[in-house]
C-alpha positions in Angstrom: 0.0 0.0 0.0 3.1 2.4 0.8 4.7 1.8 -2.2 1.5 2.5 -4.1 0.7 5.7 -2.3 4.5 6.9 -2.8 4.0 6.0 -6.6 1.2 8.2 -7.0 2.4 11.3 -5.1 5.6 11.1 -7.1 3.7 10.6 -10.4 1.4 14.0 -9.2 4.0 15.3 -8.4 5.9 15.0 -11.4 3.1 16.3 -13.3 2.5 19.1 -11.7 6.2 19.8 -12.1 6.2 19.9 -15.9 7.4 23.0 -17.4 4.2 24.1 -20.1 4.3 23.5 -23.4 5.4 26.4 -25.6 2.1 28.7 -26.6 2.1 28.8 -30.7 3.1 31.7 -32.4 0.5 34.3 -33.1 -0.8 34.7 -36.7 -1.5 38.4 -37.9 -4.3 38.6 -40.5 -2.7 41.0 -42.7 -4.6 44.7 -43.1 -7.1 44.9 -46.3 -5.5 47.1 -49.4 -6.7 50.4 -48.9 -9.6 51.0 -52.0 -10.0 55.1 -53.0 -13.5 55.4 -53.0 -15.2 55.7 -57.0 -15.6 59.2 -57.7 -19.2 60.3 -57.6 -21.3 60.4 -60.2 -23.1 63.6 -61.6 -27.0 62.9 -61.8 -28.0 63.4 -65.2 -29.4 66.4 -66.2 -33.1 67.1 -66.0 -34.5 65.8 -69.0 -36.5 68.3 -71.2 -40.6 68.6 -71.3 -41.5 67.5 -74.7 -42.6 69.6 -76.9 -46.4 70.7 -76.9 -48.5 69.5 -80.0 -52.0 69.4 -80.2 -53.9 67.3 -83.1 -57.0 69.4 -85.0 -59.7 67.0 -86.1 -61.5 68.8 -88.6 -64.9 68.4 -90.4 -66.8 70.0 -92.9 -70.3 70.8 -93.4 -73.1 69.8 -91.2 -76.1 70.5 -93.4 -79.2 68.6 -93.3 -81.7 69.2 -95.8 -85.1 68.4 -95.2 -85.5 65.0 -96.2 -82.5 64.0 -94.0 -83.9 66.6 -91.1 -87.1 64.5 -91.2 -85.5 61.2 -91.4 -83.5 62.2 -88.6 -86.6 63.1 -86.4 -88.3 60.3 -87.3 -85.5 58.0 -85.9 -86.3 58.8 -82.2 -84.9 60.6 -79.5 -81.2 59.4 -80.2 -82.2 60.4 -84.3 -79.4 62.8 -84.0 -76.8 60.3 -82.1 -77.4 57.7 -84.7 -76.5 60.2 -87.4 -73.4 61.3 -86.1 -72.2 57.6 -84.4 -70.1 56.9 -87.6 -68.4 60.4 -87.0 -67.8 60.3 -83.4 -66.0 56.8 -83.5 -63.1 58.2 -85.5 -62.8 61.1 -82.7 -59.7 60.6 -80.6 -60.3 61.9 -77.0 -57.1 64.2 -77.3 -58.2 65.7 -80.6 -59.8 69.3 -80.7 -63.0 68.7 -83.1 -63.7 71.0 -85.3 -67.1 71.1 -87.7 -69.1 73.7 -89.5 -72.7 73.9 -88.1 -75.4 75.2 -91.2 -78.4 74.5 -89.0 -79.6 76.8 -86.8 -81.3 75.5 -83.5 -84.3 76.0 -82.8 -88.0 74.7 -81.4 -90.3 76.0 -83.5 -88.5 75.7 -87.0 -89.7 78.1 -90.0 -90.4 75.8 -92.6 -87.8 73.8 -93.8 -87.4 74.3 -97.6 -84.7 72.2 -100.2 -84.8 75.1 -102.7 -83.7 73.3 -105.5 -85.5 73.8 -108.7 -87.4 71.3 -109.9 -87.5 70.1 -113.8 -89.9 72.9 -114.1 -87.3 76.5 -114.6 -89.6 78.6 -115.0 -89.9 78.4 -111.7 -87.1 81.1 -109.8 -84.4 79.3 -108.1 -85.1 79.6 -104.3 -82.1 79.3 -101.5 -82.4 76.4 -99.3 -83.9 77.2 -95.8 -82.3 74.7 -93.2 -82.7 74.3 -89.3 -82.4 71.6 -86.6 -83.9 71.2 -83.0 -82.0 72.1 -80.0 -80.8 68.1 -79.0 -78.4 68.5 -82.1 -76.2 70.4 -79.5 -76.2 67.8 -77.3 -75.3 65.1 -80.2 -72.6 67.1 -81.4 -70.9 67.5 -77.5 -71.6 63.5 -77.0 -69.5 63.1 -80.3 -67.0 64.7 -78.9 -67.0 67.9 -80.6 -64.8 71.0 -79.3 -65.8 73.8 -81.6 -68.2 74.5 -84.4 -68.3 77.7 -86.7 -71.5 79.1 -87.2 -71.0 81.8 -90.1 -71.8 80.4 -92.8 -74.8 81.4 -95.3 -77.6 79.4 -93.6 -76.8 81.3 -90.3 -79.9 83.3 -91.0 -82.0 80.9 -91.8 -84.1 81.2 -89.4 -83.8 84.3 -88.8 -81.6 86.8 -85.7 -83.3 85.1 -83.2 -82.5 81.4 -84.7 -79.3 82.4 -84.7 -79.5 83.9 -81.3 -80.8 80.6 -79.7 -78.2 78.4 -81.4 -75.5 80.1 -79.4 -77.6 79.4 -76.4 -78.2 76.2 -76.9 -74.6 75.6 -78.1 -73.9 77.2 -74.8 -75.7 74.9 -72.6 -74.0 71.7 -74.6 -70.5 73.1 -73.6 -69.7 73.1 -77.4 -67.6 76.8 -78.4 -69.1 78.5 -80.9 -67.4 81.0 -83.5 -67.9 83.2 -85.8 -71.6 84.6 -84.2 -72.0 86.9 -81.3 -74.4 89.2 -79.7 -73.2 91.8 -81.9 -70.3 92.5 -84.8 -67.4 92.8 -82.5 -68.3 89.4 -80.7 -68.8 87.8 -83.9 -65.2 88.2 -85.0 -63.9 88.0 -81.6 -61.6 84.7 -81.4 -62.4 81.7 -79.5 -59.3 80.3 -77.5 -59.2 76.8 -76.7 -56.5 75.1 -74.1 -55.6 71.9 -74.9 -52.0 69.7 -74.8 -50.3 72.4 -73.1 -51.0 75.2 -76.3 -53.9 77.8 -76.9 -55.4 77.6 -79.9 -57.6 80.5 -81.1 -60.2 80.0 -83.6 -62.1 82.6 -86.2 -64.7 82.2 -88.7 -66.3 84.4 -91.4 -68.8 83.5 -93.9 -68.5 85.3 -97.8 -72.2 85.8 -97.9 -75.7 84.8 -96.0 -78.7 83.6 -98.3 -81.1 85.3 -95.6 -81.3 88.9 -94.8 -83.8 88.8 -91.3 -85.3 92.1 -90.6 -85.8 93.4 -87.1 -83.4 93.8 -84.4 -80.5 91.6 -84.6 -80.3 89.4 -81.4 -77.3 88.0 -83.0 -74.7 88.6 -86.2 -72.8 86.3 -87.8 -69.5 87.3 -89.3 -68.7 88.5 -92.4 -65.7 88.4 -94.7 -64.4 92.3 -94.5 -60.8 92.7 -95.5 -59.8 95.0 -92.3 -62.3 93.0 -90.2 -60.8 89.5 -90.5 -57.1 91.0 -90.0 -58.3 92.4 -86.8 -59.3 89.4 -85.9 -56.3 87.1 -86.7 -54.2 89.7 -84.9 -56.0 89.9 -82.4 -56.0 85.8 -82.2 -51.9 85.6 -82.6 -51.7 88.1 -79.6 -53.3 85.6 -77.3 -52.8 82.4 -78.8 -50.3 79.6 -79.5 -51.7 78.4 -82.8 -54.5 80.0 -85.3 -57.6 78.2 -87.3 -59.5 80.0 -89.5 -62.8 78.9 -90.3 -64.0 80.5 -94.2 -67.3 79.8 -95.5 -66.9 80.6 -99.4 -66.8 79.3 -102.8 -69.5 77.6 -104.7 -71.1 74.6 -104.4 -70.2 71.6 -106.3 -67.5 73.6 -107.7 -64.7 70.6 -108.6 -61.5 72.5 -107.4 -60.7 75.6 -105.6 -60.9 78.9 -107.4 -57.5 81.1 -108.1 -59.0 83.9 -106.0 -59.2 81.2 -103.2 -55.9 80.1 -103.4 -54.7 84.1 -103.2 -57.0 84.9 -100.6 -55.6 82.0 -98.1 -52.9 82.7 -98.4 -53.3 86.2 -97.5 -55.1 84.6 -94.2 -51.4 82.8 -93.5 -49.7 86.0 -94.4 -51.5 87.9 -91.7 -51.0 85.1 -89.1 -53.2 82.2 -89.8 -51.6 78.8 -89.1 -54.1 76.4 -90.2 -57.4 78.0 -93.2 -60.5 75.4 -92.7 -62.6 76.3 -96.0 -65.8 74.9 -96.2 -68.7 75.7 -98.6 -69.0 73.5 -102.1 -70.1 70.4 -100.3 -67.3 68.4 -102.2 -63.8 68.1 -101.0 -60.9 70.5 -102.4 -57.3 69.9 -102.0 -55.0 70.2 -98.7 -51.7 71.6 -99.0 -48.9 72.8 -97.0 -47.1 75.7 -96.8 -44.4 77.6 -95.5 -45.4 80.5 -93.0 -43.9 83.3 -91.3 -44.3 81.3 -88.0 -42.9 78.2 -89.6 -45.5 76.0 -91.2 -49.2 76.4 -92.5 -51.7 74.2 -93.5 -55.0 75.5 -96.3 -57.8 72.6 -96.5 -60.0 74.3 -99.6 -62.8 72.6 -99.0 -63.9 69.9 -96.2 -67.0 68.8 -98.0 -70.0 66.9 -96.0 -69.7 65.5 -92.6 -73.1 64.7 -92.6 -76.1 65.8 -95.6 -78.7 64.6 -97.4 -77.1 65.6 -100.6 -76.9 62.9 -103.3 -79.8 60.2 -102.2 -80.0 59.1 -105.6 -76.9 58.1 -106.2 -76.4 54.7 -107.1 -72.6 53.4 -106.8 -71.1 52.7 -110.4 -73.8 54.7 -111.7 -72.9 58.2 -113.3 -74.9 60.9 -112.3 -77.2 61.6 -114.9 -76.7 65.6 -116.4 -80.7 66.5 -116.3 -80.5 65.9 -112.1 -79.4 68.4 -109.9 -76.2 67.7 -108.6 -77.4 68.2 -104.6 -79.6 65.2 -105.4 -77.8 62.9 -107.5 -73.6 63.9 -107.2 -71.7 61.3 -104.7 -68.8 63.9 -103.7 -71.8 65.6 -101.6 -71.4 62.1 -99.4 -67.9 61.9 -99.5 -66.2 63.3 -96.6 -63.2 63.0 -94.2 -62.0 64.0 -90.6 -58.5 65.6 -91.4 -56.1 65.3 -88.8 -53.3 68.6 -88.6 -50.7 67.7 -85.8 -48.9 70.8 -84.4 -46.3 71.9 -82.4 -45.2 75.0 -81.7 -41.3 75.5 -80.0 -40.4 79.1 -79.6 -43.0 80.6 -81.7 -42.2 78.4 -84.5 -44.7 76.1 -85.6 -44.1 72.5 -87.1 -46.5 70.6 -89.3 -46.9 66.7 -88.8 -47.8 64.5 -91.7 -50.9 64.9 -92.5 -53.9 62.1 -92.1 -57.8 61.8 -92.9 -60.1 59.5 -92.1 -62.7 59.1 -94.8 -66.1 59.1 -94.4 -69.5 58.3 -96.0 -73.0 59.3 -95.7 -75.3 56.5 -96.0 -78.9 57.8 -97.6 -81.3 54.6 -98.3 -84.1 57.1 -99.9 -84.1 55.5 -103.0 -85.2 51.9 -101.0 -88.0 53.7 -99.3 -89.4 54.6 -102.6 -92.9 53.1 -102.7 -92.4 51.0 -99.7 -92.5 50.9 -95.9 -88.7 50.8 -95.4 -88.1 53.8 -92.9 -85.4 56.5 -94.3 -82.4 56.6 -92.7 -79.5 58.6 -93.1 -76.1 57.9 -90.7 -72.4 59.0 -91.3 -70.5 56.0 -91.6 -66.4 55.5 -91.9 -65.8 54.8 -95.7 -63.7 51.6 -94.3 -67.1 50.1 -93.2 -68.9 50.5 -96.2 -69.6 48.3 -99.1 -66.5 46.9 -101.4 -67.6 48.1 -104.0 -68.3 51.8 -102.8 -64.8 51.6 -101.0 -63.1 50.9 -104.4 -64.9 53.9 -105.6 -64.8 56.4 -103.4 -61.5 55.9 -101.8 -59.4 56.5 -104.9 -61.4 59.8 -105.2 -61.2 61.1 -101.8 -57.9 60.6 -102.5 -57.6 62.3 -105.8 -59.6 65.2 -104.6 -57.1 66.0 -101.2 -53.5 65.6 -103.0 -50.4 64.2 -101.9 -50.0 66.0 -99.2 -52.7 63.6 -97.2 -52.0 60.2 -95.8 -55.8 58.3 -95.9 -56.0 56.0 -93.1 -59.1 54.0 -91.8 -59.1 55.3 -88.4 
């Protein structure tokens, strides 16, 4: 047991005695490379608002003669919204919608008259007396329509105070109205429209009226007066970005604008017109483009129809015959188009986009209703809708009539 107990206290001992083991040697991570921060990078530079352009959708004549006006009525309430459905669908919601208005608006219509002559000349030639109820108005802002000139030469067709009501009730649609006022100043007085960022001012003047109301004059409609109408474009370029004149001239049917025409617009674009609407002949005239003061102009001759009852006998492939007049029989009366004119205007220098046009058609079933019970009904249609054989007649002559300087597209 001794011997044991001694072994043990000398083995303790001895291990407890032990010098220590040497501590390893301590590793020193080496310090990360020093990186010079990248320099910092300018932000880029603001970018540049775009520059404002606003797209004019323009129309020509709104002028139902009787036998439309009462097909119209006798389609209902919505007779009006049916008409003009085919027109409103090519309406862009951005697009500032122009037309010119030849019915006056009112309840109690004087008696609508076509005017034409018939077979019969010995009777006098008498000027067509045109009118439409108030709910146009309302068609016309459902459409989608901006702005509508009212001098033109049916504006007294039934009589001041017609003309005085269609500004109310053109008024109450929220539709602007030009070319008409509650006196002569007013009725030359521009119309300014904001839209895209740019004012757009709009005139109108008529070459002539077919009625001369007595009595006091509750309204005037503006006339073409050399001094007048450059007062009035002045006064437009002093407050505005871009300048539409409306012109109500011409004859009608006449094939091809006039000499005198081409002078006097551009005499309108000499004295600070940027875009001449002509309307009038009820067929459609050329477009061109041309160089301005400001930049760049555009002169539509003639818009033709939007929407008429013109040419109800016409029957496609048919040529009118001679002994007919042409507001019943001629098919350029049912041609029309919604020209599109795309500007923008940079430092008081306006730029012209190509220009586009939508055509249209005015469908007129009169001759079907002829001896039956098939209701008349007249509705604006886009020409891309219609009939092959119409499109492969009509297209080729919208074209013809409008030049090269239009693009036709479908819609």
């Amino acid at each position: 047991m001794r011997s044991a107990s001694i072994g043990l206290i000398a083995l303790l001992l001895g291990t407890g005695c032990a010098e220590p083991a040497s501590a390893a040697p301590e590793v020193v991570a080496p310090a990360p490379p020093v990186v010079a921060a990248p320099p910092p990078v300018p932000a880029p530079p603001p970018a540049s608002p775009p520059t404002p352009r606003v797209t004019i959708a323009a129309a020509g004549d709104l002028v139902l003669n009787p036998h439309a006006m009462r097909a119209v009525l006798d389609d209902g309430d919505d007779g009006y919204g049916h008409l003009l459905a085919g027109y409103a669908a090519v309406l862009r919601e951005d697009d500032l919608a122009f037309l010119n208005l030849e019915q006056p608006l009112v309840d109690d219509l004087v008696p609508l008259d076509a005017g034409w002559p018939r077979q019969d000349t010995s009777r006098p030639r008498r000027s067509p007396i045109l009118g439409a109820t108030p709910p146009l108005a309302d068609a016309l802002a459902a459409a989608g329509v901006d702005v509508v000139a009212v001098a033109n030469n049916h504006a007294y067709d039934q009589g001041y105070r017609g003309l005085a009501r269609t500004l109310d009730e053109l008024a109450r649609a929220q539709v602007d109205a030009v070319g008409a006022g509650p006196d002569t100043d007013a009725a030359h007085a521009p119309v300014v429209i904001e839209r895209a960022g740019l004012r757009v001012a709009f005139v109108a003047f008529s070459e002539f009226f077919n009625q001369h109301p007595t009595g006091e004059a509750e309204a005037v409609a503006a006339r073409v007066e050399d001094e007048r109408v450059a007062a009035s474009i002045a006064a437009a370029r002093q407050d505005a970005d871009l300048v539409v004149v409306s012109i109500h001239w011409s004859r009608d049917f006449l094939e091809r604008a006039a000499i005198g025409e081409e002078r006097h617009a551009r005499r309108l674009v000499e004295a600070g017109a940027d875009v001449v609407l002509g309307t009038g002949p009820h067929v459609l005239h050329r477009v061109e483009r041309l160089e301005s003061p400001r930049g760049e102009a555009v002169v539509a001759y003639s818009l033709g129809n939007v929407a008429s009852g013109m040419g109800r006998t016409y029957v496609v492939g048919h040529p009118p015959h001679g002994f007919i007049h042409p507001a019943n029989v001629t098919p350029e009366a049912r041609d029309g188009v919604v020209l599109r004119i795309t500007a923008q205007v940079e430092d008081g220098r306006v730029r012209i986009a190509p220009l586009e046009a939508v055509p249209l058609w005015t469908e007129n079933n009169w001759l079907a209703t002829r001896r039956t019970e098939v209701a008349h009904r007249v509705r604006v249609v886009r020409l891309a809708e219609a009939d092959e054989a119409l499109r492969e007649e009509r297209r080729p002559r919208i074209q013809r009539a409008l030049g090269d300087a239009v693009t036709l597209v479908d819609r």
